[in-house]
N, C-alpha and C positions, 0 to 999 in steps of 0.2 A: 655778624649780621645774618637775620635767618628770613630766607627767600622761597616762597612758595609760585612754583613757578607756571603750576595750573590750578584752576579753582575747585576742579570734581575731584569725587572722592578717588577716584582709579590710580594705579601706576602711572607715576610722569618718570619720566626716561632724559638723559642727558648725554651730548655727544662735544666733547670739545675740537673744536679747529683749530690745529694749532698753526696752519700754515697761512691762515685770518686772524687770528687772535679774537675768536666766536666761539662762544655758547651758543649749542641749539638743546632748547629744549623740545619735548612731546609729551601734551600731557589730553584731560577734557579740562572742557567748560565744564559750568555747574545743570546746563541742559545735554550733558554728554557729547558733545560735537568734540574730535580729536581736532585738535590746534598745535601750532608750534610756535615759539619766540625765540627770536633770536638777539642775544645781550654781547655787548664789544666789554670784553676783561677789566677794562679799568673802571669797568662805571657799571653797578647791576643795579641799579635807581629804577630806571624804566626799558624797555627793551625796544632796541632799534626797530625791529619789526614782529608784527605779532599777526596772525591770520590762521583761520578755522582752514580745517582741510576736509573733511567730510565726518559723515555721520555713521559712526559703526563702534562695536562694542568691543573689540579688538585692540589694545594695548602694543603702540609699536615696540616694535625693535630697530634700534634705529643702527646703522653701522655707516661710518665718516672715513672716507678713502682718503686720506691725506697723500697718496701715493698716486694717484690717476695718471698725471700729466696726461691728460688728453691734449691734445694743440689743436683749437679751431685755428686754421691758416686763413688769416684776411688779408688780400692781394692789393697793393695798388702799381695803378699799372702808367708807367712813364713811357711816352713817344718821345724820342731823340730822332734828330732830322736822321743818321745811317743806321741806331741801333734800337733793342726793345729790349729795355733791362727791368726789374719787377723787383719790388723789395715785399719781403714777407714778413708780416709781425706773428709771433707765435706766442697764445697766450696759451696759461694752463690752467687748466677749471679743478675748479675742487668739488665733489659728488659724495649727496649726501643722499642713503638708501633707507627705504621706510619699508618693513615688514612688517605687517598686524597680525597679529594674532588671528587666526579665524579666516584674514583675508583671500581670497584668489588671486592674487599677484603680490609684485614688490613694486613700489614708486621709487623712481632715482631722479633727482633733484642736482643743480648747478647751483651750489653756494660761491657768492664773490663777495667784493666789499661795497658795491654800489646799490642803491637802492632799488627793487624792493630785496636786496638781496639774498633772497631764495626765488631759480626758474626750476619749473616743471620739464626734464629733459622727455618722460619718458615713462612708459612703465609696462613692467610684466605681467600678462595676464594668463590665468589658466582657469580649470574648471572647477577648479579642486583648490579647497581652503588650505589653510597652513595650520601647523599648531606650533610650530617655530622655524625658526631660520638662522644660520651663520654663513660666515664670506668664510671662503679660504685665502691665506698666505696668499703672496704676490708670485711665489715660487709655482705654485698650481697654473696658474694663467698662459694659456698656449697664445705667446705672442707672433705666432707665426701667421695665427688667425684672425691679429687683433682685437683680443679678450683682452680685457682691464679689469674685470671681478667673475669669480665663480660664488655664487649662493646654492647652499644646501637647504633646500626646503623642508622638513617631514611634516608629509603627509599624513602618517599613519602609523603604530608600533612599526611596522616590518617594511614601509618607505618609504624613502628619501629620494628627491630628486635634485639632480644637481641642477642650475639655471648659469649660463653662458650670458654675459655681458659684453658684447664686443661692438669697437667704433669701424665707419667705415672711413676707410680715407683712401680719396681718389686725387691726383695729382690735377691740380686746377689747370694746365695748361694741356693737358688729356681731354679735357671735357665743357670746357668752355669755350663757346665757338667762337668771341670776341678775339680770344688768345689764338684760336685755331686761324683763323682768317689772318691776323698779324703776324702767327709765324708763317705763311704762307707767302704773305707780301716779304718778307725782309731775307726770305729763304726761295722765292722762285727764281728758275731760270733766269738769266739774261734775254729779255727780247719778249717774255711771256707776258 
């Protein structure tokens, strides 16, 4: 079977998920607009989702973190008549990085299984275009800082910029005043 997975004449780029069982492609339309689709392994007929991303003449690079485990913590929160117990569900996103050729930043993306499965997390901007880009190993990454990818940009024969990828994570019952007032009640004094 032979699968043409953009219409323009340009470089189309392919990134497999293997932790989804996704193809993402990057390619253009036939009016140049960069687009991506994304096809589930069993079945390349039609593609689960497909959508224009902008307009520019710059040819991604695309590089698929299979390794992230980021954990968005989603809390729900249980009142028991003497205690306050919390259960946490910890999902892990899988992130998917677009460098264009030519561009001033890198787009990093949140690929899941559910529809329209690809979200926009985010993206790095600068003033200065790129003429490539690579991630390094997982071993580079100062996770003391909470860095999840390092990209190397060049700029230019003689520079290279490294770019810091990092999540924040703040302990929900630190910063949540709902949580802050409950441990307060089930934690005050006697008599208070």
């Amino acid at each position: 079977m032979v699968y043409f997975p953009a219409q323009g004449p340009k470089a189309a780029k392919l990134a497999w998920a293997d932790g989804l069982n996704k193809i993402v492609t990057t390619g253009f339309s036939q009016t140049s607009v960069r687009q991506y689709n994304i096809y589930d392994i069993r079945n390349f007929a039609s593609p689960l989702a497909s959508n224009d991303i902008d307009q520019s003449a710059g040819v991604f690079i695309l590089y698929y973190d299979p390794d992230t485990s980021v954990r968005k913590v989603s809390t729900s929160l249980r009142l028991r008549v003497v205690s306050l117990s919390w259960s946490v569900l910890l999902v892990t996103m899988q992130i998917l990085f677009l460098a264009g050729k030519g561009d001033a930043g890198i787009k990093y993306l949140e690929l899941n299984n559910e529809e329209p499965y690809l979200h926009s997390l985010s993206e790095f901007r600068s003033n200065e275009g790129q003429k490539g880009a690579c991630f390094l190993p997982k071993l580079a990454c100062n996770t003391e800082n909470t860095e999840i990818a390092v990209a190397l940009r060049i700029l230019s024969a003689d520079k290279i910029q490294p770019v810091s990828f990092q999540v924040r994570t703040e302990p929900f019952l630190s910063v949540h005043p709902l949580a802050l007032s409950l441990s307060w009640l089930i934690n005050r004094p006697r008599g208070a």
